[in-house]
VOTORPA-690986 format. One line per field, with one value per residue (C-alpha): x, y, z; residue in three letters; residue number from 1. Coordinates in nm, 3 decimals, padded with zeros to 5 digits, always signed. Layout:
u [X_...];
v [Y_...];
w [Z_...];
rest [ALA_...];
nr [NUM_...];
This chain:
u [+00.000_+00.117_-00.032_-00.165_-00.107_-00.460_-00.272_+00.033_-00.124_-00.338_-00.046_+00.126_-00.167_-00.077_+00.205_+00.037_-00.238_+00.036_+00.202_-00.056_-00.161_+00.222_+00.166_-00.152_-00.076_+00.302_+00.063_-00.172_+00.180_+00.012_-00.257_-00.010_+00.044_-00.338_-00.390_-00.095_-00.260_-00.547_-00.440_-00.235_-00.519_-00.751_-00.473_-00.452_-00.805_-00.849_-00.625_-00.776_-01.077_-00.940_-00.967_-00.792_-00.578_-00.640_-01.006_-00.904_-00.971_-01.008_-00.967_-00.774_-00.924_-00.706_-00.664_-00.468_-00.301_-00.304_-00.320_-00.107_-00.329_-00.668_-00.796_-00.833_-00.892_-00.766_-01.018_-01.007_-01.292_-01.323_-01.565_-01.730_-01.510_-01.741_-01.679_-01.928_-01.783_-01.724_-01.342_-01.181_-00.915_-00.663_-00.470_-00.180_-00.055_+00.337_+00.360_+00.671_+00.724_+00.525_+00.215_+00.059_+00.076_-00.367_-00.238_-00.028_-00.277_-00.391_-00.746_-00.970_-01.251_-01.497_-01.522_-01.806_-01.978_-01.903_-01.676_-01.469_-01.233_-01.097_-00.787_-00.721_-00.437_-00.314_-00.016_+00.230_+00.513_+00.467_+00.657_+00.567_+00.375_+00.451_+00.250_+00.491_+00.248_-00.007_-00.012_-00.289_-00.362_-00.709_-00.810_-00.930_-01.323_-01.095_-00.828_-00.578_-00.444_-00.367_-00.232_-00.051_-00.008_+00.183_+00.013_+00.297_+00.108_+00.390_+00.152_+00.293_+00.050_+00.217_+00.147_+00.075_-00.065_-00.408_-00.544_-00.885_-00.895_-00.716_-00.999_-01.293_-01.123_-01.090_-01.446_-01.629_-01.344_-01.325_-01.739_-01.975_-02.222_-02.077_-02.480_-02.701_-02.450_-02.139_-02.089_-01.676_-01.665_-01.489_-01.253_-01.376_-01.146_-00.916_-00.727_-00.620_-00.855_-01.200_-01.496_-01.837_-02.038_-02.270_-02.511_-02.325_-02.459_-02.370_-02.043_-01.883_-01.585_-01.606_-01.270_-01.450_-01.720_-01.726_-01.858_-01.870_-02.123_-02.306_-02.368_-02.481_-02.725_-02.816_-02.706_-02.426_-02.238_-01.941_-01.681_-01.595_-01.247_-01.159_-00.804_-00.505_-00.490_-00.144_+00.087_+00.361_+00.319_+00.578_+00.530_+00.910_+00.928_+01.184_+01.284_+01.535_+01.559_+01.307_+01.068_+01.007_+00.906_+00.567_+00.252_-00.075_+00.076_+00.197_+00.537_+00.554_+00.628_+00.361_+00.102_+00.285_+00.226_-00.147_-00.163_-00.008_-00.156_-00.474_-00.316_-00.182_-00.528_-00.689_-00.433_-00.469_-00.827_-00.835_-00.579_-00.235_+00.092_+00.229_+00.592_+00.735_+01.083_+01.216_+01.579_+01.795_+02.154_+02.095_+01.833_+01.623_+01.359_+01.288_+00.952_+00.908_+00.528_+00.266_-00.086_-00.421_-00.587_-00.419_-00.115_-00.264_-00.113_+00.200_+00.248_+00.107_+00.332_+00.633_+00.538_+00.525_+00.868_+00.987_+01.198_+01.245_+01.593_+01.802_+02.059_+02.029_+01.856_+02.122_+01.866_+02.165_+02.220_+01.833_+01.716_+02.005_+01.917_+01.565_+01.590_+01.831_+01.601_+01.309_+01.314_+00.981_+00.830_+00.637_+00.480_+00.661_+00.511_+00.803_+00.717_+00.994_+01.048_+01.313_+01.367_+01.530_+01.675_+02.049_+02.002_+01.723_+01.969_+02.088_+01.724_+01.597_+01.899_+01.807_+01.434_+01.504_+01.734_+01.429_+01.124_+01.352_+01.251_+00.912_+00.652_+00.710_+00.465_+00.630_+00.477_+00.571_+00.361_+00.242_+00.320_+00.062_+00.299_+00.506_+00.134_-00.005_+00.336_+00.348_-00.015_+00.007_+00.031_+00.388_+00.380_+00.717_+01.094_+01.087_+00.762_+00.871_+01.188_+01.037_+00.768_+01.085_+01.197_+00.885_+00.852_+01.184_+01.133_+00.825_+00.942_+01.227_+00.987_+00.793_+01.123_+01.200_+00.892_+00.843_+01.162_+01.058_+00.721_+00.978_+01.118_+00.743_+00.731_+00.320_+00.359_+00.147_+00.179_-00.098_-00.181_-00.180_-00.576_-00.596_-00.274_-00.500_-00.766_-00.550_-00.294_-00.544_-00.750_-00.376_-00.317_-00.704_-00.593_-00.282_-00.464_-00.743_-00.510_-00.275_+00.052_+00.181];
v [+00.000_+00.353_+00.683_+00.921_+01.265_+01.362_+01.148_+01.342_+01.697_+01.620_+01.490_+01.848_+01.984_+01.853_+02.049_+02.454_+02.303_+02.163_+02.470_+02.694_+02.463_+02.538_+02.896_+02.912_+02.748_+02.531_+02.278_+02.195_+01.998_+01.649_+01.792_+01.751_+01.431_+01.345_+01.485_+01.326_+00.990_+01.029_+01.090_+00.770_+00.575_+00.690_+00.574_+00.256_+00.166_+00.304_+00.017_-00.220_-00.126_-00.153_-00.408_-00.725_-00.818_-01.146_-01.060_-00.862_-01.102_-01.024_-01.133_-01.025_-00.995_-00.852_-00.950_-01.221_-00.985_-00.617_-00.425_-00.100_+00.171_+00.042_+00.083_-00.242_-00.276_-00.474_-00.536_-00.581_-00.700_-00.756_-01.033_-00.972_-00.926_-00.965_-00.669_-00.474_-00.128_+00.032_+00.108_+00.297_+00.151_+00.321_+00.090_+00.137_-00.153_-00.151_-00.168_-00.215_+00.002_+00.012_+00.115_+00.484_+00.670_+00.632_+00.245_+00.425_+00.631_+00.559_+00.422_+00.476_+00.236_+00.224_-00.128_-00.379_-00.630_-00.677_-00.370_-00.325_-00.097_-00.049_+00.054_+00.145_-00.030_+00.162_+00.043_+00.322_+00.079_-00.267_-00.572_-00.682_-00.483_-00.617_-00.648_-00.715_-00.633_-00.433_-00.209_-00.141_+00.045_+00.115_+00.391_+00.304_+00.442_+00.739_+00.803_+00.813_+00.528_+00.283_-00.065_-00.172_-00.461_-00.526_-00.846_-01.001_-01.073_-01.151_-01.146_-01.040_-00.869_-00.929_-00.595_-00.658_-00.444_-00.401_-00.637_-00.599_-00.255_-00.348_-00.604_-00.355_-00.128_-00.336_-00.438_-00.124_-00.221_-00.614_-00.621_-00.507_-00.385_-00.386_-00.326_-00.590_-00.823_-01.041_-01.053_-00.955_-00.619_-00.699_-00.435_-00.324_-00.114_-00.121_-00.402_-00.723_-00.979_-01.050_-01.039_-01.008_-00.862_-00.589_-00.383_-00.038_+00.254_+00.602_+00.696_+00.402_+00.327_+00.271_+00.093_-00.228_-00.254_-00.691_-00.636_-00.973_-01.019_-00.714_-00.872_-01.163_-00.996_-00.697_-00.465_-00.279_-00.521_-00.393_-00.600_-00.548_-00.610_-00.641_-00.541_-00.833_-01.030_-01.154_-00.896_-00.856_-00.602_-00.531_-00.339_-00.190_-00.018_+00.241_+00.115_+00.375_+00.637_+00.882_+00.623_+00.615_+00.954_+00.970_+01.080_+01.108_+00.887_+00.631_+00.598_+00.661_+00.274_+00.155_+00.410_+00.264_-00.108_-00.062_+00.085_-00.188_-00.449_-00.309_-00.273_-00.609_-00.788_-00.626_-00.698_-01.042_-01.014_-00.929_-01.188_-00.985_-01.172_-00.931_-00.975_-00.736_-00.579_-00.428_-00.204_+00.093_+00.068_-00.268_-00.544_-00.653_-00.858_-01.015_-01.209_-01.349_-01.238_-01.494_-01.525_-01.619_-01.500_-01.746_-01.546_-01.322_-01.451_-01.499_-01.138_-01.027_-01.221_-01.082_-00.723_-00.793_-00.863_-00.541_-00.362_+00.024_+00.099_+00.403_+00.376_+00.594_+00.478_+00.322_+00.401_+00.265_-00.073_-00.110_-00.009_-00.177_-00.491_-00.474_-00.403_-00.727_-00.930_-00.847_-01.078_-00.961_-00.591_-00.530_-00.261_-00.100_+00.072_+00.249_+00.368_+00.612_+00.957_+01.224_+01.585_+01.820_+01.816_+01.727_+01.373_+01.328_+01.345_+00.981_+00.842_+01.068_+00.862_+00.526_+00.581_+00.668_+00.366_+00.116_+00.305_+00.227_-00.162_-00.096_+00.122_+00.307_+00.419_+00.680_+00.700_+00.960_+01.116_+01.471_+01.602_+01.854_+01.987_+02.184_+02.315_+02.429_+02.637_+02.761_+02.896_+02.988_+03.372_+03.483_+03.649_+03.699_+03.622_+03.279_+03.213_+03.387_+03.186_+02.842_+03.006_+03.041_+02.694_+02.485_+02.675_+02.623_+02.239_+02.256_+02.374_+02.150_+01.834_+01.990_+02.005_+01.678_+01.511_+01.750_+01.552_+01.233_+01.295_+01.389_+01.053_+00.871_+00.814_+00.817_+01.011_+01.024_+01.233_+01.225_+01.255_+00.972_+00.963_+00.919_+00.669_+00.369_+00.491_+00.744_+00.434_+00.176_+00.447_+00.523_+00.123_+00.080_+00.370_+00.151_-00.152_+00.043_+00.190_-00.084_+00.077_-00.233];
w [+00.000_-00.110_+00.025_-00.165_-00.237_-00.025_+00.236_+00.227_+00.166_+00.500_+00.690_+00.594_+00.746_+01.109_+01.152_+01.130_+01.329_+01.617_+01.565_+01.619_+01.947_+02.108_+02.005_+02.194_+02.519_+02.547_+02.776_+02.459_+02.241_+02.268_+02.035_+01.752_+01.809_+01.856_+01.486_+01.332_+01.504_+01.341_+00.976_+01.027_+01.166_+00.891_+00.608_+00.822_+00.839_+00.440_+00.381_+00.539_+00.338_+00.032_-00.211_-00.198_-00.473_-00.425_-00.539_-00.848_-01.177_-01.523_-01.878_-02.193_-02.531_-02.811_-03.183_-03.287_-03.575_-03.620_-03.988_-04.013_-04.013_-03.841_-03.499_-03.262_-02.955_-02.620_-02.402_-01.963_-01.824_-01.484_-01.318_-00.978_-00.675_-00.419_-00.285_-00.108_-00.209_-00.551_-00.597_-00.855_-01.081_-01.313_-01.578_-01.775_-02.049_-02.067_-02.504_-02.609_-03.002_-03.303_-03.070_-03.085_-02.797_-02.715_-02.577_-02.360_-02.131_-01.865_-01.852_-01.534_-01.431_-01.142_-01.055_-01.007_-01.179_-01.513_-01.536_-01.881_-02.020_-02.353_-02.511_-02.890_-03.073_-03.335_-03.463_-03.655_-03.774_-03.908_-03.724_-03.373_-03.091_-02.755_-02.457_-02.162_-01.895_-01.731_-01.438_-01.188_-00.879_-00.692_-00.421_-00.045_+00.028_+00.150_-00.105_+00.146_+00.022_-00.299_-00.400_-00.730_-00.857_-01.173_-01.383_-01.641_-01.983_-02.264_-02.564_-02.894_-03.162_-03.547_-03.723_-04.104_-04.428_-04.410_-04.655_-04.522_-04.650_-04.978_-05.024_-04.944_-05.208_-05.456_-05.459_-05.691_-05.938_-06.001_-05.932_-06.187_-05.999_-05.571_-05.484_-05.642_-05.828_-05.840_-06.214_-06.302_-06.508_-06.859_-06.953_-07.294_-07.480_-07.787_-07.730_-08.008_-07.782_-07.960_-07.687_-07.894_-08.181_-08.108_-08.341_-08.452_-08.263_-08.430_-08.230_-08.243_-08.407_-08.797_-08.824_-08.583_-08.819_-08.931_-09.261_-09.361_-09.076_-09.163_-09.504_-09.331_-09.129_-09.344_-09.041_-08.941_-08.686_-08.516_-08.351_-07.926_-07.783_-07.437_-07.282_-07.304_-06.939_-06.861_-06.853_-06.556_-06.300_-06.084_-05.771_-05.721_-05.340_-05.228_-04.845_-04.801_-04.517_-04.707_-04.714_-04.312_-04.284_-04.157_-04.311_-04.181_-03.870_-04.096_-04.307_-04.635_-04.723_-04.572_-04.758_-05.053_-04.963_-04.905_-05.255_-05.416_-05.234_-05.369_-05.731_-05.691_-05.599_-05.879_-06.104_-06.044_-06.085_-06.420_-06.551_-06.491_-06.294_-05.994_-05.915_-05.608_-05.572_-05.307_-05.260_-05.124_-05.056_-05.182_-05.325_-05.052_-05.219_-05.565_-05.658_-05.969_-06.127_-06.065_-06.171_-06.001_-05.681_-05.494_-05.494_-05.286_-04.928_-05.081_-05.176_-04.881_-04.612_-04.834_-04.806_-04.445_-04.388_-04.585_-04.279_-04.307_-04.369_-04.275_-04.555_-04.850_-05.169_-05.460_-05.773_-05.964_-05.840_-05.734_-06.161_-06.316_-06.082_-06.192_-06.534_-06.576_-06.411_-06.602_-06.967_-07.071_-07.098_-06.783_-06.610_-06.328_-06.043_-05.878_-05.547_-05.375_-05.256_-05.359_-05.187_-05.488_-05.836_-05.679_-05.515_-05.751_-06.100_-06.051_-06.010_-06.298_-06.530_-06.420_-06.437_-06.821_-06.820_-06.722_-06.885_-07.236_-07.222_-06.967_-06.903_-06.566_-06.322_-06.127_-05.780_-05.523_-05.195_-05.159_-04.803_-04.698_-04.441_-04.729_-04.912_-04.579_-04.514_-04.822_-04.761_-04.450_-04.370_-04.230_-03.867_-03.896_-04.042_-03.914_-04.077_-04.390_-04.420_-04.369_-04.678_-04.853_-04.803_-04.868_-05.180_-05.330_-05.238_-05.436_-05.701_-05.780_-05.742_-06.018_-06.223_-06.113_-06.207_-06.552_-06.626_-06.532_-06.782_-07.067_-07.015_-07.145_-06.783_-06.611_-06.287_-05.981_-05.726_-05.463_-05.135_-04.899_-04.865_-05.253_-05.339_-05.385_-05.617_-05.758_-05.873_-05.955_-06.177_-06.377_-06.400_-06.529_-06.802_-06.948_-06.945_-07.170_-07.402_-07.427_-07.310_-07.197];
rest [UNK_UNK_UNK_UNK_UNK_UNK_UNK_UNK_UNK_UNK_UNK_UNK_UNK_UNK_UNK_UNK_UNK_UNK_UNK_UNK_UNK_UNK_UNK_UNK_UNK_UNK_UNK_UNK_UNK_UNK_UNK_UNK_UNK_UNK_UNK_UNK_UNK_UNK_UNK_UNK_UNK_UNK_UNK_UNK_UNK_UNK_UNK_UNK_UNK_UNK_UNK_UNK_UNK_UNK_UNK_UNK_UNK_UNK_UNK_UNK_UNK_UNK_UNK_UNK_UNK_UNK_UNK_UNK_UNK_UNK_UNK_UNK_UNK_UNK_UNK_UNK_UNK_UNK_UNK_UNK_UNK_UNK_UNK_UNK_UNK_UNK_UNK_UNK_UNK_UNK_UNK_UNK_UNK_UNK_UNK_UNK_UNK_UNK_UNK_UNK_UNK_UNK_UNK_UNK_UNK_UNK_UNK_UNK_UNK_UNK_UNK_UNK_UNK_UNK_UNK_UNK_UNK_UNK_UNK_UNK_UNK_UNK_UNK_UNK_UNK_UNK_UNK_UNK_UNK_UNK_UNK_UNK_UNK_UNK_UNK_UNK_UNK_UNK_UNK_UNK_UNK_UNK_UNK_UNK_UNK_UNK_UNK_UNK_UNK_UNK_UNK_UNK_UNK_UNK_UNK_UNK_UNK_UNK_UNK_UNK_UNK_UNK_UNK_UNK_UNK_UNK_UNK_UNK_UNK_UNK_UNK_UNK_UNK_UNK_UNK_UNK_UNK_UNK_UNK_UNK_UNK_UNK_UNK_UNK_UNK_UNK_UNK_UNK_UNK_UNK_UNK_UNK_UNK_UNK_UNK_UNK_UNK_UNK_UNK_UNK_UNK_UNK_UNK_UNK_UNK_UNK_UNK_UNK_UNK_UNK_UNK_UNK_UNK_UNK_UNK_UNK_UNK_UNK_UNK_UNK_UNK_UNK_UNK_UNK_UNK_UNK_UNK_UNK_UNK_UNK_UNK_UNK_UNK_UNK_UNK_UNK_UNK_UNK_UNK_UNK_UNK_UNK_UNK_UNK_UNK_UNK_UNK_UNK_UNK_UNK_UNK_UNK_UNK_UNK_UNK_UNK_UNK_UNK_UNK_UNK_UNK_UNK_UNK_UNK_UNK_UNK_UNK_UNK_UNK_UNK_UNK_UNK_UNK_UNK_UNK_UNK_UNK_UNK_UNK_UNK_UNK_UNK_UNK_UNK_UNK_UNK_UNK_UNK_UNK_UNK_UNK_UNK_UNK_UNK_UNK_UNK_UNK_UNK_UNK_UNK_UNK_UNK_UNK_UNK_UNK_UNK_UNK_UNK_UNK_UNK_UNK_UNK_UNK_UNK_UNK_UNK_UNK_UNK_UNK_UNK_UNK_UNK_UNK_UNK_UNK_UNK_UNK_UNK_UNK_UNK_UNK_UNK_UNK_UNK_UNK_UNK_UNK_UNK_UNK_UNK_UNK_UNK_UNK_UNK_UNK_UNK_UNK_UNK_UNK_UNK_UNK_UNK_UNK_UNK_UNK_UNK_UNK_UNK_UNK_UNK_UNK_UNK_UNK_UNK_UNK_UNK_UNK_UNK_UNK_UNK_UNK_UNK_UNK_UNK_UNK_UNK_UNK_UNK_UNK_UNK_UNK_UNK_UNK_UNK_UNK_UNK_UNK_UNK_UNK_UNK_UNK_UNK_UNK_UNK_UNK_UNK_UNK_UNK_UNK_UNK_UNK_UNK_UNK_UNK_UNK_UNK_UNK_UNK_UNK_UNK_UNK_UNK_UNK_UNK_UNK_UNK_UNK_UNK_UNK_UNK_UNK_UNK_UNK_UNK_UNK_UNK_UNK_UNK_UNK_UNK_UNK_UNK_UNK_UNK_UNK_UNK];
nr [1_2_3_4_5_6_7_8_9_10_11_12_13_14_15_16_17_18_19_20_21_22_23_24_25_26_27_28_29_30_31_32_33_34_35_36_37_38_39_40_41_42_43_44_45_46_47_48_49_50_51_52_53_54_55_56_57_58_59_60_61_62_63_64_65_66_67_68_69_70_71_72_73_74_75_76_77_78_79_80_81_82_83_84_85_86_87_88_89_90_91_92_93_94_95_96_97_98_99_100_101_102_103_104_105_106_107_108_109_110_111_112_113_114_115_116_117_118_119_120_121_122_123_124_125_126_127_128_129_130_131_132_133_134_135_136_137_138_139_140_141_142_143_144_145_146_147_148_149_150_151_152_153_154_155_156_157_158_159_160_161_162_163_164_165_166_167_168_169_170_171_172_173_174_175_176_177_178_179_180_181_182_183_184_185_186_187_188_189_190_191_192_193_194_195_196_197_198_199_200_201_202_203_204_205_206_207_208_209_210_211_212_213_214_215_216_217_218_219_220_221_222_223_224_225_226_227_228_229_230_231_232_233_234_235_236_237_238_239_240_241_242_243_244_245_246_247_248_249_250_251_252_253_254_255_256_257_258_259_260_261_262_263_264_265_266_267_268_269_270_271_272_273_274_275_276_277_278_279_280_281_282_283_284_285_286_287_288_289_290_291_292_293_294_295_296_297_298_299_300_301_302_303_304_305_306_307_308_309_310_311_312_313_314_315_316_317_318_319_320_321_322_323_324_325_326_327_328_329_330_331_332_333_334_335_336_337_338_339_340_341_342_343_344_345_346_347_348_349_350_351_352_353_354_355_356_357_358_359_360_361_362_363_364_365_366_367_368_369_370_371_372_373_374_375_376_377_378_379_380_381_382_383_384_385_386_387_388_389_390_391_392_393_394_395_396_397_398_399_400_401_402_403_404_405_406_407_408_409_410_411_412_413_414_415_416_417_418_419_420_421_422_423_424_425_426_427_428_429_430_431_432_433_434_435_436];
């Protein structure tokens, strides 16, 4: 048992009051003591009143697996103590990293039958969140005094992309109609596959028209093509130092994983193989492009076990790796991050390098941070300088990407809210028009 700080403030109080009893009369001293006895008796029988720990039970519920960037929860409930008195309970859970700071607070419960308490789980890095164990301490009926007890729990959350959300995503895309069917959309569009005839409707084009089955018929009857399936896709992510920058809460990697887990499902959807790649100051992971839905897991687990990095990004090595490796034209989704024309000059020559033999998708994040300084209003030189700043950085990633566009290179630049249906609208657009 610990006393409080009501215990300790009235304690305090004991001495002006003995004080002011010598003062009145040297004879009246044992009233001191009398008061001081009875603050310690009260904080002695408070104890006693308190409840037991021995009577203190409750049960864990938590996830088995947490997704980077959605809220769980952990869950204490505590059964009936038997207890004839209310008592009030504060908890904190000892997290180890990866956890937001929200599973860090401490939570405050007023305890009796069927008493819970929840705490959100927001994981900010992928890997493993800890739970090493949980602290609690309750009040006496007085608040003079408190216990603790500290209960050892050991569990270990795995933190993973979010493939719920990719899947939830992906569904107005791959589903003709997400409302009142399950019928897959057909991309339609002016590709070499035959998909049907149709009657010719003014506005079509001409050049589709089968007039050997318009003779037949003794109609116009105009031919329908649907976008080539089985091309390689491969999703090529920047783990260098840049890339663990935070935005919106979560690193820029991450953002970028979501996205192309959600490109990559719908890819393989609609009949495409997804490969990954993965590099900075060197190659950190290679898969091949595979078809079928069932590759699903596989690229998920190996996402999972991309690590943020602190070295600097080798666009050299990483391109020239990648561009070796690749035998047949493919389309590359290159997610990474630069911060001005300089360090950007060797990535600009190795993008042009690999868009020569592929077609590129060239992926970077908007930070609002730089926008809302550059709008901002200046109160002063400080403010004015870091105007300055923010706008010079701007404009060099508009060089840098004007460059990149020069190069035949699609760019997409996009805040994090927007990646996923910003990138799988641009990858719907090449599949239409055949860029691949």
């Amino acid at each position: 048992m610990h006393p409080t700080r009501l215990a300790v403030l009235v304690a305090a109080m004991t001495v002006p009051v003995a004080i002011l009893f010598i003062l009145a009369h040297e004879g009246l001293w044992p009233a001191g003591l009398v008061a001081a006895g009875m603050v310690l008796a009260a904080m002695v029988w408070d104890g006693l009143s308190t409840l037991p720990a021995a009577r203190l039970r409750y049960t864990l519920t938590a996830p088995e697996v947490l997704f980077i960037g959605s809220r769980a929860q952990l869950t204490v409930a505590f059964a009936g103590t038997g207890w004839p008195r209310p008592t009030r309970l504060e908890l904190v859970c000892d997290f180890g990293p990866n956890i937001g700071p929200a599973a860090r607070a401490p939570v405050r419960v007023l305890l009796d039958d069927g008493a819970a308490v929840h705490i959100p789980l927001v994981p900010d890095r992928r890997g493993t969140v800890e739970l090493q164990r949980i602290w609690m301490r309750w009040l006496g009926p007085l608040g003079l005094v408190w216990r603790q007890r500290v209960y050892p729990v050991d569990r270990t959350f795995p933190v993973v992309p979010d493939i719920h959300a990719v899947r939830a995503a992906a569904i107005p895309f791959v589903v003709k109609d997400a409302y009142f069917g399950i019928k897959v959309r057909r991309e339609l569009g002016g590709g070499t596959e035959f998909d049907s005839l149709r009657d010719y409707l003014p506005g079509l084009d001409h050049r589709a028209i089968d007039w050997k089955h318009s003779a037949r018929h003794c109609k116009l009857i105009c031919k329908e093509f649907q976008a080539e399936r089985n091309h390689n896709v491969v999703l090529a992510f920047d783990t260098g130092h840049l890339m663990r920058e935070p935005l919106d809460g979560i690193p820029r990697l991450d953002h970028a994983i979501n996205a192309g887990l959600l490109l990559a499902y719908l890819a393989l959807r609609t009949g495409d193989r997804v490969g990954l790649f993965a590099f900075d100051a060197r190659v950190r992971l290679m898969s091949a492009p595979t078809g079928g839905v069932g590759g699903m897991p596989r690229l998920l687990e190996a996402t999972s076990r991309l690590d943020y990095h602190l070295e600097e990004t080798n666009f050299t090595l990483g391109l020239a790796e990648l561009n070796a490796r690749l035998r047949r034209r493919a389309l590359v989704v290159l997610f990474t991050e630069f911060v001005d024309t300089v360090t950007a000059e060797l990535m600009v020559e190795n993008v042009a390098r690999l868009a020569n033999r592929h077609l590129v998708i060239f992926v970077t994040l908007q930070d609002r941070t730089v926008s809302d300084t550059i709008d901002a209003q200046p109160r002063g030189i400080a403010d004015l300088a870091r105007t300055v700043v923010a706008a010079d950085l701007a404009r060099e990633r508009m060089v840098v990407l004007e460059k990149v566009r020069r190069l035949g290179v699609h760019t997409l630049e996009v805040p994090a809210a927007s990646l996923a249906v910003g990138l799988v609208s641009r990858y719907l657009t090449v599949r239409r028009m055949e860029l691949v």
